[in-house]
C-alpha positions as CSV (number, residue, x, y, z in Angstrom):
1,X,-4.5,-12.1,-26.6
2,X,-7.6,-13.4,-24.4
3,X,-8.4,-11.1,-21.3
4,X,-8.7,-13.0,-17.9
5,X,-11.6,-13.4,-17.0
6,X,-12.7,-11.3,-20.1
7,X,-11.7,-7.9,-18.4
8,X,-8.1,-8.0,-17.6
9,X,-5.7,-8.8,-20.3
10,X,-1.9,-8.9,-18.8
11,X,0.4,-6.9,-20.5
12,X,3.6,-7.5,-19.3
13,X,5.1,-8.9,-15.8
14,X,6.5,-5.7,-13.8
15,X,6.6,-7.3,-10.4
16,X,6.8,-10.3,-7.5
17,X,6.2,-10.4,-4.3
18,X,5.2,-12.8,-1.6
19,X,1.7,-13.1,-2.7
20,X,2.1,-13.6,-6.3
21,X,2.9,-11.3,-9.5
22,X,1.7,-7.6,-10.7
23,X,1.3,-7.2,-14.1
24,X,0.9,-4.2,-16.4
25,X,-3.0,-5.1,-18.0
26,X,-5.3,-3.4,-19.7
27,X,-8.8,-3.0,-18.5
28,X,-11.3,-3.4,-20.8
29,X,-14.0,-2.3,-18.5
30,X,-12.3,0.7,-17.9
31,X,-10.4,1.7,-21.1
32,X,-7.6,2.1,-19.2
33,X,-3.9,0.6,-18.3
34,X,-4.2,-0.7,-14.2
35,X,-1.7,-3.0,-12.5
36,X,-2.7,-6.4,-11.6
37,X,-2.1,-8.3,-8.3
38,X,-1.9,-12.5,-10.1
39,X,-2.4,-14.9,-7.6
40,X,-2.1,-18.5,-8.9
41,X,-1.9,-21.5,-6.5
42,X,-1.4,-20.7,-2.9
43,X,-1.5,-22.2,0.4
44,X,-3.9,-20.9,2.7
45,X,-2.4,-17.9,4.1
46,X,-1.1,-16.5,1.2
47,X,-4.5,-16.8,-0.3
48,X,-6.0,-15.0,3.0
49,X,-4.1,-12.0,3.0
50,X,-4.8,-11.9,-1.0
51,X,-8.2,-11.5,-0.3
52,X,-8.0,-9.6,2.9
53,X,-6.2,-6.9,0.7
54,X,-8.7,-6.7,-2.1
55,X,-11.5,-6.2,0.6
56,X,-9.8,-2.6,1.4
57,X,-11.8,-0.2,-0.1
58,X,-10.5,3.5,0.5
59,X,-10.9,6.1,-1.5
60,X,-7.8,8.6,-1.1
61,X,-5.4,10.3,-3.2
62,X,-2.6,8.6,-1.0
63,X,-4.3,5.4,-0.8
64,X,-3.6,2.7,-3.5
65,X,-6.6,0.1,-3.3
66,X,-8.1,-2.6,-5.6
67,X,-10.8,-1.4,-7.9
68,X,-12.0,-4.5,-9.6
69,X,-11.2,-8.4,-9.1
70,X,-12.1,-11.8,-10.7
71,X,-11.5,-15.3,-10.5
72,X,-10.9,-17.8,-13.6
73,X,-9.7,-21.1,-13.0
74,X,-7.2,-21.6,-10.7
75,X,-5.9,-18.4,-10.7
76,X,-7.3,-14.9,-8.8
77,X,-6.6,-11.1,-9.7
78,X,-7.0,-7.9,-8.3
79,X,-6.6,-4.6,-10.2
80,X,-5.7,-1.5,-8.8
81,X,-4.0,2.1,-9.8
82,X,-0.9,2.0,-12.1
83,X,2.0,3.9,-10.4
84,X,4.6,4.9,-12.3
85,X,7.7,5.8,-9.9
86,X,8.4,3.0,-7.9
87,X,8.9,2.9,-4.0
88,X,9.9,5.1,-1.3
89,X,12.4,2.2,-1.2
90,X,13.7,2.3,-4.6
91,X,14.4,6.4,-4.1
92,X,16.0,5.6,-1.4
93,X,18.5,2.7,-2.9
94,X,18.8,6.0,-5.7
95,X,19.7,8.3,-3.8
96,X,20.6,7.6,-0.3
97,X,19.3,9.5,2.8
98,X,16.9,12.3,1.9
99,X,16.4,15.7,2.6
100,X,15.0,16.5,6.3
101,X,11.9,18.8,4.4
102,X,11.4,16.0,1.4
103,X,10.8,13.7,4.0
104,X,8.6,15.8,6.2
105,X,6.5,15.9,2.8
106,X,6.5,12.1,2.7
107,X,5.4,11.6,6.5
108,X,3.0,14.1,5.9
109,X,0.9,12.4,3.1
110,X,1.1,8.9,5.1
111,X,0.1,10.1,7.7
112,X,-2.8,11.7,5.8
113,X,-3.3,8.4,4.3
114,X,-3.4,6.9,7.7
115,X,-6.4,9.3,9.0
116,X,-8.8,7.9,6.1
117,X,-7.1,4.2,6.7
118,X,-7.9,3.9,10.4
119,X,-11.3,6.2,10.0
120,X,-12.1,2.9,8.1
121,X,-11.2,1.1,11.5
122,X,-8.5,-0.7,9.7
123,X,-4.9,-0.9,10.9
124,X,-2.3,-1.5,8.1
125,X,0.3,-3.0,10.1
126,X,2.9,-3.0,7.8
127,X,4.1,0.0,6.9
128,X,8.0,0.2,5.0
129,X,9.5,2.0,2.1
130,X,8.6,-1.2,-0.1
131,X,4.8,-0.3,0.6
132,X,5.0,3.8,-0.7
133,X,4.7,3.9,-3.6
134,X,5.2,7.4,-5.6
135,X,3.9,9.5,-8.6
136,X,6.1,10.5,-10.9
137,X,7.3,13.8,-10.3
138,X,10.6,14.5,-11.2
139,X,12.3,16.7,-8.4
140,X,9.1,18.4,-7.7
141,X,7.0,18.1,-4.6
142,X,6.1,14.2,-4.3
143,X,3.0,12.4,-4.2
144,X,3.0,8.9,-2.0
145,X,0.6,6.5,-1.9
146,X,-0.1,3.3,0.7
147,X,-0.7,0.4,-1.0
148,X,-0.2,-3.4,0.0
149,X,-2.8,-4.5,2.8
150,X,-2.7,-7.9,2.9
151,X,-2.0,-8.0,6.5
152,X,-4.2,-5.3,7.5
153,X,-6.7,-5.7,11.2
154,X,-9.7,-4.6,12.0
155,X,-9.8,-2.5,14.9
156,X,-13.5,-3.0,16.2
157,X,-13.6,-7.1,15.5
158,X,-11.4,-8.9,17.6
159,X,-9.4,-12.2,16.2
160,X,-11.2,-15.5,16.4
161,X,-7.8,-17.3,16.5
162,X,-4.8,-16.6,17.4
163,X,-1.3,-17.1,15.9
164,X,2.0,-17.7,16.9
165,X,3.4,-16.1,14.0
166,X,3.8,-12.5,14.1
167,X,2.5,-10.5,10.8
168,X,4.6,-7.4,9.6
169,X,8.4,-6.7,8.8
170,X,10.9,-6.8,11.7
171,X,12.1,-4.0,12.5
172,X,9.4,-1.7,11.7
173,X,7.1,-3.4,14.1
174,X,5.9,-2.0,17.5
175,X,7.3,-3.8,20.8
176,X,3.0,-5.1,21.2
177,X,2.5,-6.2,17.6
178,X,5.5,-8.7,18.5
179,X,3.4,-9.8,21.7
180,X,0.4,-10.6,19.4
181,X,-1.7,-7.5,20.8
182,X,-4.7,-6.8,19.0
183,X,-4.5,-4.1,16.2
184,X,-4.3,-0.7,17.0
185,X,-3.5,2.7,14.8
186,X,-0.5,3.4,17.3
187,X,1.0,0.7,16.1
188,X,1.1,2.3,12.4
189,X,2.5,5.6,14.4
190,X,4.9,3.2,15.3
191,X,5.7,2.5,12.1
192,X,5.6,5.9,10.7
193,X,8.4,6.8,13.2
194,X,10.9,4.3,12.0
195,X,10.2,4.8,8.0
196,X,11.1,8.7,9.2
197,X,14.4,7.5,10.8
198,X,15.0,5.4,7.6
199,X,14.4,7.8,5.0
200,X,16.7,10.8,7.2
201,X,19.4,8.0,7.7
202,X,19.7,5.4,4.7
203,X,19.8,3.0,7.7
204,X,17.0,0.4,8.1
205,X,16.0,0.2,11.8
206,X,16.6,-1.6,14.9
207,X,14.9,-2.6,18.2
208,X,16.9,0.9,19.3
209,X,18.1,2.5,16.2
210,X,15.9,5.6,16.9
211,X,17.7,6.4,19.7
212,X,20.8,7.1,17.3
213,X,19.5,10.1,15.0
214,X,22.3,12.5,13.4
215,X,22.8,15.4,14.6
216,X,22.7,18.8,12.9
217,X,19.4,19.5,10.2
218,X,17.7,16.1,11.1
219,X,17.9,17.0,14.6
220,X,14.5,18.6,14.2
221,X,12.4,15.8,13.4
222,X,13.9,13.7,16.3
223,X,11.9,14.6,19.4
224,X,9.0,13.6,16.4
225,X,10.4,10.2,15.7
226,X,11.2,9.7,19.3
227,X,7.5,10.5,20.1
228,X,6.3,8.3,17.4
229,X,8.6,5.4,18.3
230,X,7.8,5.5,22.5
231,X,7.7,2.1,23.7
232,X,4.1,2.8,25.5
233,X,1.5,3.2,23.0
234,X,0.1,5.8,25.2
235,X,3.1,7.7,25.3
236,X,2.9,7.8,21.4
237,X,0.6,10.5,19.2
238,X,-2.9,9.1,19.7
239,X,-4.1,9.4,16.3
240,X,-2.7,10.3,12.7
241,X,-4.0,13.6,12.6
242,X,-2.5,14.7,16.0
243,X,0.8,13.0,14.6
244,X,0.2,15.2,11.4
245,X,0.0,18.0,13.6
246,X,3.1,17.5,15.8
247,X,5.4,17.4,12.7
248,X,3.5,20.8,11.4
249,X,5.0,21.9,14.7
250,X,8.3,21.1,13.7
251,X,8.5,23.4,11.0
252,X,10.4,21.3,8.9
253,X,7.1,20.6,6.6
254,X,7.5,23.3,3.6
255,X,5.0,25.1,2.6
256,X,2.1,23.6,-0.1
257,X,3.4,24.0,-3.2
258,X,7.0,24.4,-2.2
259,X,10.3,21.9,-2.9
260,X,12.9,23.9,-1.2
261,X,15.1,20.7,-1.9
262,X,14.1,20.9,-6.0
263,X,17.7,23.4,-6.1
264,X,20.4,20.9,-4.8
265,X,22.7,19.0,-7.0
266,X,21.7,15.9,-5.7
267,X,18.1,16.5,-5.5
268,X,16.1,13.5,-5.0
269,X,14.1,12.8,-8.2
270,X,10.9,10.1,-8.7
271,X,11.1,9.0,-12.1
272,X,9.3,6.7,-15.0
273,X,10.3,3.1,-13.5
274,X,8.2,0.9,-15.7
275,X,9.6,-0.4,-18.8
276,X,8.7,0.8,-22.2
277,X,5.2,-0.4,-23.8
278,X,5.9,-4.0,-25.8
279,X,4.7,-3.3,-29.2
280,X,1.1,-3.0,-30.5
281,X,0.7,-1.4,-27.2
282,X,0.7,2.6,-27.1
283,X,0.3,5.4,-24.3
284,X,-3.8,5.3,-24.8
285,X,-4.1,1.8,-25.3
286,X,-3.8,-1.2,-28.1
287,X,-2.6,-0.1,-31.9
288,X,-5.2,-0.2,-34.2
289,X,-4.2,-3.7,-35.2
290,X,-5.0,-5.2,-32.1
291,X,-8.7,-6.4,-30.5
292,X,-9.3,-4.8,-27.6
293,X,-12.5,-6.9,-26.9
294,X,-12.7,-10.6,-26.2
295,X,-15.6,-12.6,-25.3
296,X,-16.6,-12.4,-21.8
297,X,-16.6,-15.0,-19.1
298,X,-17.5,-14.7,-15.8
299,X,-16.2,-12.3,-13.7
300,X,-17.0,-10.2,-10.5
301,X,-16.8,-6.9,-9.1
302,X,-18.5,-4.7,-6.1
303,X,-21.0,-2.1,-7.1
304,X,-19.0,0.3,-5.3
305,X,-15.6,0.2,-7.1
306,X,-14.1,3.3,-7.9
307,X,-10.5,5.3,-8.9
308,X,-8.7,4.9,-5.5
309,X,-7.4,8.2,-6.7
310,X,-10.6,10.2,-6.2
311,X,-10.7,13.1,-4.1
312,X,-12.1,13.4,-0.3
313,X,-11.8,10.6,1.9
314,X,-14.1,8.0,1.7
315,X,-14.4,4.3,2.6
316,X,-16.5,1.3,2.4
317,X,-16.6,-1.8,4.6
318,X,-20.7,-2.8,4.6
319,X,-20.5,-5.8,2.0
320,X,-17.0,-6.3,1.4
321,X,-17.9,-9.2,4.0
322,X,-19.5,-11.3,1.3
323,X,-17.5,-10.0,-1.7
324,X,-14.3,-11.7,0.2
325,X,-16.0,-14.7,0.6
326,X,-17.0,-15.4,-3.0
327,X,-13.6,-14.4,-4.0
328,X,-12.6,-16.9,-1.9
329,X,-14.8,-19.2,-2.9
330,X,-14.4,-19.2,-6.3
331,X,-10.8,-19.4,-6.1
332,X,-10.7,-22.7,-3.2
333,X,-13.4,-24.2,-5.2
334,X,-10.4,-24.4,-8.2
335,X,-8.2,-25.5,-5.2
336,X,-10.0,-28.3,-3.5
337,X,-9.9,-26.4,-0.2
338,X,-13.4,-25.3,1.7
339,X,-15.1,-21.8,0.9
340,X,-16.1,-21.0,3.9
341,X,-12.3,-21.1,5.5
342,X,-11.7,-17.8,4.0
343,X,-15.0,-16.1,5.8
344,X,-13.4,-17.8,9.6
345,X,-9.5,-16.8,8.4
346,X,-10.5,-13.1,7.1
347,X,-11.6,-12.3,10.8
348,X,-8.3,-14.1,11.9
């Protein structure tokens, strides 16, 4: 099997989305098994929030951002961390509304996520059980990680144009991101709110749903999601970290370490999602029958790619400018449309 773009060669297709497939690949580069974002053919927009996500580069062990990218043909990819356990979403299809401390764990770690995200100056604006992705660990403690950015803002660069359409999922939007205001991080503490009442209720919400929390043991975390979810942004936490520290206050979080929940019967449980290997593929990589090389083309990738799994916080914006616009380039030189379109619409 050739590798695209002589790095990447697709294993097996183990998603869709809005902006094209994920694939199971191999990375040559890296000797190691990564999921790849495809994008073949796209109008415009789709192709500008393809390469608006690839420009995020955070490093954060519950962040999920591209690594490594290249263009061949027609066609564009983007490779990032291989998660095993599927999505906040699909647990919560599983196994219904969740335990009051299991989700305290889960808004924890976004919100962690969120501090690096928006010390980055970028605003995710869409936040969703689709877009957590977990670890797999069993009924243990989980591990989340953000991923999907294609409609992340900029906080410090304001919009060139403006839109009519509104960018997000209804009903996890905040009442100004459905005026058109400008990106802010209360609007992901907006967010965070109403994936908290999802998660303690099984019920997606509404324009008011957060005003109908159960009673009894998810009581505690509703002056948090009520705080979260205030109409005024300056009514709501004014950062991640003092939204971390309000639900500390709760005293719903368990300790580090601890998965009081790990006991129960129905005990939630994140588990191996992907499909098995097709053969001459193993756990470490091809069978000794298979090639692992093929010969090169070109391809491109930032000198400052690394596991978006590494420890501390970090993140890089300086360049990512110019790495977006040869992605772009290379990919609406295939297409017929202009390059430079993508450097105007990226700052959209």
């Amino acid at each position: 099997m050739e590798a695209f773009a002589g790095r990447y060669r697709l294993i097996d297709l183990i998603g869709t989305g809005g902006m094209g497939s994920v694939w199971r690949a191999w990375d040559l580069r890296r000797s190691a098994y990564v999921a790849a974002k495809v994008l073949g053919q796209h109008d415009a927009g789709t192709l500008l929030r393809f390469v608006r996500e690839q420009s995020v580069r955070i490093e954060h062990p519950h962040v999920i951002a591209p690594h490594g990218w290249a263009a061949d043909d027609d066609k564009v990819v983007f490779a990032m961390d291989l998660v095993r356990g599927g999505s906040v979403a699909t647990l919560l299809g599983d196994h219904g509304p969740l335990p009051p401390s299991y989700v305290a764990v889960l808004v924890d770690q976004l919100l962690q996520a969120l501090v690096a995200v928006h010390a980055a100056g970028v605003v995710h604006r869409d936040l969703k059980p689709a877009n957590l992705l977990l670890n797999v660990t069993g009924t243990a403690r989980p591990h989340l990680r953000l991923s999907d950015f294609g409609v992340a803002g900029l906080v410090d660069e304001p919009r060139m144009t403006r839109h009519s359409a509104v960018l997000g999922t209804p009903g996890y939007l905040a009442p100004e991101q459905l005026s058109g205001a400008d990106p802010d991080p209360r609007q992901d503490i907006y967010a965070v709110g109403t994936v908290a009442f999802e998660l303690l209720t099984g019920t997606r919400p509404g324009p008011s749903a957060t005003s109908d929390l159960p009673a009894a043991d998810a009581g505690v975390l509703a002056g948090f999601i009520r705080q979260c979810t205030a109409h005024d942004p300056s009514d709501r936490p004014d950062s991640a970290r003092t939204a971390a520290r309000l639900l500390a206050e709760t005293g719903v979080l368990p300790p580090a370490g601890q998965a009081p929940w790990s006991n129960r019967p129905d005990s939630p449980e994140v588990f191996d999602q992907l499909p098995l290997l097709p053969p001459n593929w193993t756990p470490t990589g091809p069978a000794a029958t298979e090639d692992p090389k093929s010969t090169p083309t070109a391809a491109a990738e930032p000198t400052n790619a690394g596991p978006s799994s590494a420890g501390p916080a970090t993140a890089t914006r300086g360049g990512n400018r110019a790495l977006v616009w040869i992605a772009g380039a290379s990919f609406l030189g295939a297409t017929g449309l202009i390059g430079s379109a993508v450097w105007l619409l990226l700052r959209a």
